[in-house]
N, C-alpha and C positions, 0 to 999 in steps of 0.2 A: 469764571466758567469757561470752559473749554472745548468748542464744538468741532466736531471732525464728521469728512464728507466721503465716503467711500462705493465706488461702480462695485455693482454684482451683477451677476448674470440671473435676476428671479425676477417674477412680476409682482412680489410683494415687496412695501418696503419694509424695513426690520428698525428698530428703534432703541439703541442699549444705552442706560444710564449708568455711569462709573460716580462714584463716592462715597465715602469713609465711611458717612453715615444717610439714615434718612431722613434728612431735615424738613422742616416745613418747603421751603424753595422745593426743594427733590418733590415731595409730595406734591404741591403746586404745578410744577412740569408733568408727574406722571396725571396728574388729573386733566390738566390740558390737552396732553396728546392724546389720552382716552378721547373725551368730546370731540375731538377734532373733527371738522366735516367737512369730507374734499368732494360730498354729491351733487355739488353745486360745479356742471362741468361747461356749463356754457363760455363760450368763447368771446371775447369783450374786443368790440370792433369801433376805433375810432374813425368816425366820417362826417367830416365839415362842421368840425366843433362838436359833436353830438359822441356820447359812448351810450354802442348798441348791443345789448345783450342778445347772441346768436346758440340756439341750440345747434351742437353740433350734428344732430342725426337728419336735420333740414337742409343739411348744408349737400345740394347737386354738384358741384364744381370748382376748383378754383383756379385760374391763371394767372402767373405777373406774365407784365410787360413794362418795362423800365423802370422798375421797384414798387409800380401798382399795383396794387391785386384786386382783381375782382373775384367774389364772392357770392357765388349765385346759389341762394337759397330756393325752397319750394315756391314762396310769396313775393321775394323780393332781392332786388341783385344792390351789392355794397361795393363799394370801393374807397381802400384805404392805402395806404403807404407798409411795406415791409418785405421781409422774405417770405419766400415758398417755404424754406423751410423751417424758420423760426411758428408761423402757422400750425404745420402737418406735426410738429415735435408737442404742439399745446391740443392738439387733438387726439379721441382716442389710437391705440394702434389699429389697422386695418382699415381703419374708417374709410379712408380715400385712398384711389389706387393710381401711381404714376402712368401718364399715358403720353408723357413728351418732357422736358426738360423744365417746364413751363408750364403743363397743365394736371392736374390733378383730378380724379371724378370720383361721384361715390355710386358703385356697380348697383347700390339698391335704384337705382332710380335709371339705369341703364334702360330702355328700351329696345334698343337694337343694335347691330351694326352692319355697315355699309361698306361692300367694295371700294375701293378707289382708285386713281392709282397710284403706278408705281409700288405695289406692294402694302401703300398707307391703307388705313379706314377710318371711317367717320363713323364715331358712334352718337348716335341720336340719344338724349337724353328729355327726361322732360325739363320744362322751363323753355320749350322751344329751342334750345341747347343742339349745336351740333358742332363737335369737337372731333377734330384729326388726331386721329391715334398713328404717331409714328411708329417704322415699320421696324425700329428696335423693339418697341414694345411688343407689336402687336402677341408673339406666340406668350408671352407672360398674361396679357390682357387675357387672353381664347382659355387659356388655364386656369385663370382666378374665374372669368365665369362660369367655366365649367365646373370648377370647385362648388360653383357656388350653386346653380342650378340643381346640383348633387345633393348637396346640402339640402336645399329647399324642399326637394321632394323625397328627401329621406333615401336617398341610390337609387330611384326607379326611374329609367329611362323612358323618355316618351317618342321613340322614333318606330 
């Protein structure tokens, strides 16, 4: 058998079988990838011996600092060992939005944000959360929330 891996640019994947004929094996595979069940998206978090099954849409926050990550759900904050971005690539797209090199936030649980200085802001999160939004970010940040406030109330502005 001979498997090949190819990047496209869709957000489905596509799945093509090559051979001569359709043998049981061939049948076997196409029945497999039928069934196949990828709804099971939660994120698998190892911390102090223990593997913690994390829904991702729980998931307020996440920042490393020297290859730690912390993890700060709606209930409870984790820390484990990895990358930022090895994380952010196993979760859905959009879910979390860069707000520093180092910090990631999910805008559903945004509460506010805050002046600061230097052009920075602190966006208040729940989880008692209050994270620096660098001042590269910031005008991406004011835009994805805008997007999203947009979204929420369907275009009607409330000013």
């Amino acid at each position: 058998m001979e498997i090949n891996f190819a990047l496209r640019n869709q957000s489905l994947i596509s799945v093509t079988i090559f051979a001569q004929q359709k043998t049981p094996l061939v049948g076997r595979l196409i029945t497999y990838l039928e069934n196949f069940n990828d709804d099971d998206d939660r994120l698998l978090i190892r911390q102090h011996g223990q593997q913690i099954l994390v829904e991702p849409r729980t998931i307020v926050a996440i920042e490393i600092a020297h290859k730690e990550l912390t993890i700060a759900t709606r209930t409870q904050t984790y820390h484990t060992f990895g990358s930022l971005t090895s994380i952010l690539n196993a979760l859905p797209d959009g879910l979390l939005f860069m707000v520093s090199q180092s910090v990631a936030i999910n805008l559903r649980y945004l509460n506010r944000l805050d002046a600061s200085f230097s052009g920075t802001m602190m966006a208040q999160l729940d989880h008692h959360l209050s994270i620096a939004i660098f001042r590269r970010y910031v005008p991406s940040l004011r835009k994805a929330v805008y997007n999203r406030s947009r979204s929420l109330t369907g275009g009607v502005s409330h000013d």
